[in-house]
C-alpha positions in Angstrom: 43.7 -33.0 82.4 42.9 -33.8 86.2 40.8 -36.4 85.2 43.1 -38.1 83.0 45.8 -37.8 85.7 43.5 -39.6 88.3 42.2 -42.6 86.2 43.2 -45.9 86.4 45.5 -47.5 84.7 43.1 -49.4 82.4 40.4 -46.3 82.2 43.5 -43.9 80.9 45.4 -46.5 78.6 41.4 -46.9 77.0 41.3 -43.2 76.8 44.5 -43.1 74.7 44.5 -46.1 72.5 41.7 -44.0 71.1 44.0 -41.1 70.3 46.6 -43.6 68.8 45.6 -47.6 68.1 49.8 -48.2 69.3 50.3 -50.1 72.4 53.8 -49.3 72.9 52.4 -45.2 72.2 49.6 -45.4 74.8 52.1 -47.1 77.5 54.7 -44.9 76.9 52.1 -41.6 77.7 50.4 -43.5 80.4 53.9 -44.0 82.4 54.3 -40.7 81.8 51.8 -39.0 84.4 50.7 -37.1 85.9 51.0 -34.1 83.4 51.1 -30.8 85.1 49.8 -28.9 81.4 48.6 -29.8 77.9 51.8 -28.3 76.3 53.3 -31.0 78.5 51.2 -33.8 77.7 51.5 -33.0 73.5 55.6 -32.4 74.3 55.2 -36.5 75.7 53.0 -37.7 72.5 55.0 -36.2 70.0 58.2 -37.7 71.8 56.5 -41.2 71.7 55.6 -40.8 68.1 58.6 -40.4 67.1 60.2 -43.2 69.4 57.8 -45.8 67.7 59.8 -48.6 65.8 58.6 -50.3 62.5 55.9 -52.9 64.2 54.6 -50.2 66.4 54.3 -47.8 63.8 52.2 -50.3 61.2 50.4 -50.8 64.5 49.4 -47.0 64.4 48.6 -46.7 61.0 46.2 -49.7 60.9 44.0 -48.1 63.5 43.0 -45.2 60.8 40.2 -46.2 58.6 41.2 -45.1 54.2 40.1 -41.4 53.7 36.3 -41.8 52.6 35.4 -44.3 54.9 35.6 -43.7 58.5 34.4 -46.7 61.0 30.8 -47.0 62.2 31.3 -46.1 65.5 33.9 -43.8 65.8 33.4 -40.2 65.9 36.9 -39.2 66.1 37.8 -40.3 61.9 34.4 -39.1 60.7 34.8 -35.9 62.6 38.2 -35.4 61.3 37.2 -36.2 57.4 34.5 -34.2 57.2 35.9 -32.5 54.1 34.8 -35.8 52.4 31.2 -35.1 52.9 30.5 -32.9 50.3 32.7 -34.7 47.8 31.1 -35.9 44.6 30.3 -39.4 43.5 33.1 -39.4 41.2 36.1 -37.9 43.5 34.6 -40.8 46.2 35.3 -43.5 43.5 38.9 -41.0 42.2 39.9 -42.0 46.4 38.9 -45.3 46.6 41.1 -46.6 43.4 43.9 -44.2 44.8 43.7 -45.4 48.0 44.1 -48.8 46.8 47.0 -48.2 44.5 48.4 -46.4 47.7 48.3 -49.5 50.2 49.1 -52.1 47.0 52.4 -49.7 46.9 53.9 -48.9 50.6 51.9 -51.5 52.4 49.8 -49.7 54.5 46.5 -47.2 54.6 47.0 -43.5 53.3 47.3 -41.3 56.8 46.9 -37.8 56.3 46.0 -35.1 58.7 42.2 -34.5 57.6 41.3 -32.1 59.8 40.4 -28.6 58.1 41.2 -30.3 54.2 38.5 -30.5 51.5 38.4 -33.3 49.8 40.6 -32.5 46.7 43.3 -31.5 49.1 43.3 -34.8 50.3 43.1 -36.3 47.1 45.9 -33.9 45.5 48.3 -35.3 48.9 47.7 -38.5 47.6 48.2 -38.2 44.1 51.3 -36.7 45.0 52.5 -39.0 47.4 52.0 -42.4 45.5 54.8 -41.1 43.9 57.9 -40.9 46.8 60.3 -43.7 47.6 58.9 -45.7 50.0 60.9 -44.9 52.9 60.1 -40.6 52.2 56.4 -41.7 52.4 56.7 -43.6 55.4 58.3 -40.3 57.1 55.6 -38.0 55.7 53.1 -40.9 57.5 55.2 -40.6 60.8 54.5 -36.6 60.5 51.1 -36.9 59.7 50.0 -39.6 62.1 52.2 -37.0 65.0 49.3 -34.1 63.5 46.4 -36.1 64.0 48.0 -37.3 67.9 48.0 -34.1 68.9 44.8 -32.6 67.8 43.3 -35.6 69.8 45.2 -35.4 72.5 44.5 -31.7 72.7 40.9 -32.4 72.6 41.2 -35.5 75.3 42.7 -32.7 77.8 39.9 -30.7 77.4 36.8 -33.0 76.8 34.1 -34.4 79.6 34.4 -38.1 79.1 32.2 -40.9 80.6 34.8 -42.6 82.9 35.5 -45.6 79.7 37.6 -43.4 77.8 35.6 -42.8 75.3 33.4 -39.5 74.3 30.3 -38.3 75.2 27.2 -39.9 73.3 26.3 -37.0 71.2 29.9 -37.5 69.5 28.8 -40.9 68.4 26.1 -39.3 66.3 28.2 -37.9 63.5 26.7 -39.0 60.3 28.8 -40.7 58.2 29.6 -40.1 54.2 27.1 -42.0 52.3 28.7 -45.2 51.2 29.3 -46.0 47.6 26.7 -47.8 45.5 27.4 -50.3 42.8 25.7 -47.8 40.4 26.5 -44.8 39.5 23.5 -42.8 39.6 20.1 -43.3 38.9 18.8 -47.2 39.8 18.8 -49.3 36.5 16.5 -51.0 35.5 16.7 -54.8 35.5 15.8 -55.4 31.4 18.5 -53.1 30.5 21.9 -54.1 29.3 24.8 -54.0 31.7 27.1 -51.2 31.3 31.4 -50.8 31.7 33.7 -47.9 32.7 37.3 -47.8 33.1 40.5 -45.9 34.1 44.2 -46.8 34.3 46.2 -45.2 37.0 50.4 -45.8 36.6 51.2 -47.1 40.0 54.7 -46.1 39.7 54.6 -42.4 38.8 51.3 -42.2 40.8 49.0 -40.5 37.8 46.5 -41.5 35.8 47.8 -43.5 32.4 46.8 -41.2 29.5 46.4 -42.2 25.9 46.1 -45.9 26.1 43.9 -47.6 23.5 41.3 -49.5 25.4 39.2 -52.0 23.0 35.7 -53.7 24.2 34.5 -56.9 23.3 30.5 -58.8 24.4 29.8 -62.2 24.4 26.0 -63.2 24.4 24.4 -66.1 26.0 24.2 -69.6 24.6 26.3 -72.5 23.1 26.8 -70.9 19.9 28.1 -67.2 21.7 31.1 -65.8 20.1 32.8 -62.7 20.9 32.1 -59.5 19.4 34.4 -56.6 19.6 32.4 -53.7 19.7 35.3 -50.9 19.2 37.2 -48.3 21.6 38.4 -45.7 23.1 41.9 -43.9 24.6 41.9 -42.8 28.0 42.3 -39.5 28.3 44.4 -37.1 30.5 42.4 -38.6 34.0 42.9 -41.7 32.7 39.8 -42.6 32.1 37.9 -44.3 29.1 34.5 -42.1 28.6 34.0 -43.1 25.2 33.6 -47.1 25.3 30.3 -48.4 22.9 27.3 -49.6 25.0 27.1 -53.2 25.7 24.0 -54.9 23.5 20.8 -56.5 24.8 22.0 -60.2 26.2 25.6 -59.2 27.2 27.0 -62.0 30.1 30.6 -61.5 29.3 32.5 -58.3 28.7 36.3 -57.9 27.6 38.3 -55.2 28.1 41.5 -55.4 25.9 44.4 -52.5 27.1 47.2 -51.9 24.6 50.1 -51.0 27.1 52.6 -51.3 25.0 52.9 -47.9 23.0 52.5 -45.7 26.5 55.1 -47.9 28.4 57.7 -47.6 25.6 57.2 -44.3 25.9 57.8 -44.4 28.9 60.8 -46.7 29.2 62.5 -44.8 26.2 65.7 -43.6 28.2 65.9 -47.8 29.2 65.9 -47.0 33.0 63.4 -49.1 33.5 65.5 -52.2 34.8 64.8 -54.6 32.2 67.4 -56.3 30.7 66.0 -56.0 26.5 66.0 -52.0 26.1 62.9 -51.0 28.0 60.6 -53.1 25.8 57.5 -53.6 28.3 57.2 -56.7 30.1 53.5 -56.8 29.5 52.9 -55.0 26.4 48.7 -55.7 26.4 46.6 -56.5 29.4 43.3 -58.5 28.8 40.5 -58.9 31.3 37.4 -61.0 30.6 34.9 -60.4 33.7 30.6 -61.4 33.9 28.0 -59.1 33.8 24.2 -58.9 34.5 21.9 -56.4 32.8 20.7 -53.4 34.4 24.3 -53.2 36.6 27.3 -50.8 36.2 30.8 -52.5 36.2 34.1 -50.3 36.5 37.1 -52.1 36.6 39.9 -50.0 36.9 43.6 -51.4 35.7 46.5 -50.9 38.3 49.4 -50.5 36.2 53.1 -50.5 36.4 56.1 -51.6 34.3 56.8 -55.0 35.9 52.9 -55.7 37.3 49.3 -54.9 37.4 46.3 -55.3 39.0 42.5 -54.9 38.6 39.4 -55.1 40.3 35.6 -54.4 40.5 35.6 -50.7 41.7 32.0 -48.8 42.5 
């Protein structure tokens, strides 16, 4: 505490842009000293949390890397997601598309207070939370990013530092979560065929999409090529499609061909949904045509909602 009362201006505001990436948060705490206790100093960061306006807020947010994937460099996120380590291959890839969905919906990165959580209690929070109004979430974010403020701060009064502001070395040695790979397991090998997975995830209710028909269709090489539809699958109640036919020998185009129309209707039955013609979906099939090469894993997920979707190359 005496040492961050006694720095210089520039050597303290370092200090405590690394507790909180705001500007206006850091200045705020910095004109605030000298603190005579901790209890005062957290008392001051949680008043400046909560004094931070919409700018300063996005501000704070964007300084926290998505749950999963903590900076290179910087041992305060991958000390505080260390629940994640452990997590399997499949709940890694279950974050990612949810994170994504998250940001696509409010705007901004998924901020929860890791410390302590496993990694399906973070990924529970944010299954749960895709689904509140956006100005509820941004609250909850308010509250959490306040939870994570304090734990650093608390640790800032109490740690050695190196005069910069930032932690001793040794902190800078956490190991990081092993990144995700393209594949999904084993390396392929090159002569094999490619191969395709997919889930669909309802942006709007934040849950999986279960019991959509999901057809899959292969188109060879060569001038003559045409398309062959190879048969499907429904997802099932992760939303996933674990039952699509293997891609033949020579695949360099795959289709993936999502009947949305019988699980929105369902949906859109009580004609709530804002459309002007009953709740009839808006897009009652999604296509996506995508290139492959052999040996590699593709899994595109489907971003879905009543009046949009989106999809992309996931790992």
């Amino acid at each position: 505490m005496a040492r961050l009362n006694a720095a210089p201006d520039d050597e303290a505001l370092a200090a405590l842009r690394e507790v909180c990436a705001s500007t206006a948060w850091a200045h705020a705490l910095l004109a605030r000293r000298p603190y005579a206790t901790a209890d005062d100093l957290l008392a001051a960061g949680d008043s400046a949390t909560g004094e931070l306006d919409g700018a300063d807020l996005d501000e704070a947010m964007a300084g926290h890397p998505p749950i999963g994937r903590p900076r290179p460099g910087d041992p305060a996120s991958a000390r505080e997601q260390r629940g994640m380590a452990d997590a399997s291959d499949a709940l890694r890839a279950e974050m990612l598309d949810l994170n994504l969905a998250y940001q696509e919906r409010f705007g901004h990165v998924f901020l929860i207070c890791a410390t302590g959580a496993s990694a399906e209690d973070m990924r529970d929070a944010l299954r749960t939370r895709l689904g509140h109004p956006p100005e509820r979430e941004r609250e909850i974010a308010r509250a959490e990013l306040g939870r994570i403020n304090r734990i650093r701060l608390a640790r800032l009064a109490t740690i050695v530092t190196d005069g910069t502001g930032h932690e001793p070395e040794e902190e800078e040695a956490v190991q990081e979560p092993e990144p995700l790979t393209e594949a999904t397991g084993q390396e392929q090998s090159a002569a094999a065929p490619a191969s395709v997975s997919t889930h669909i995830l309802d942006t709007s209710l934040g849950r999986p999409a279960a019991g959509v028909p999901v057809t899959l269709a292969a188109l060879g090489e060569g001038p003559g090529a045409r398309w062959t539809a190879l048969g499907g699958a429904r997802t099932d109640g992760d939303g996933r499609c674990k039952e699509l036919p293997a891609l033949p020998a020579g695949t360099v185009r795959v289709r993936l061909d999502f009947e949305t129309d019988p699980y929105l209707t369902a949906k859109n039955a009580d004609g709530d949904d804002g459309s002007d013609d009953g709740g009839a979906p808006f897009f009652p099939e999604v296509t996506v045509a995508f290139r492959v090469r052999p040996g590699r894993h593709y899994h595109v997920p489907l971003l879905l909602n009543p009046f949009g979707y989106s999809v992309y190359r996931g790992s």
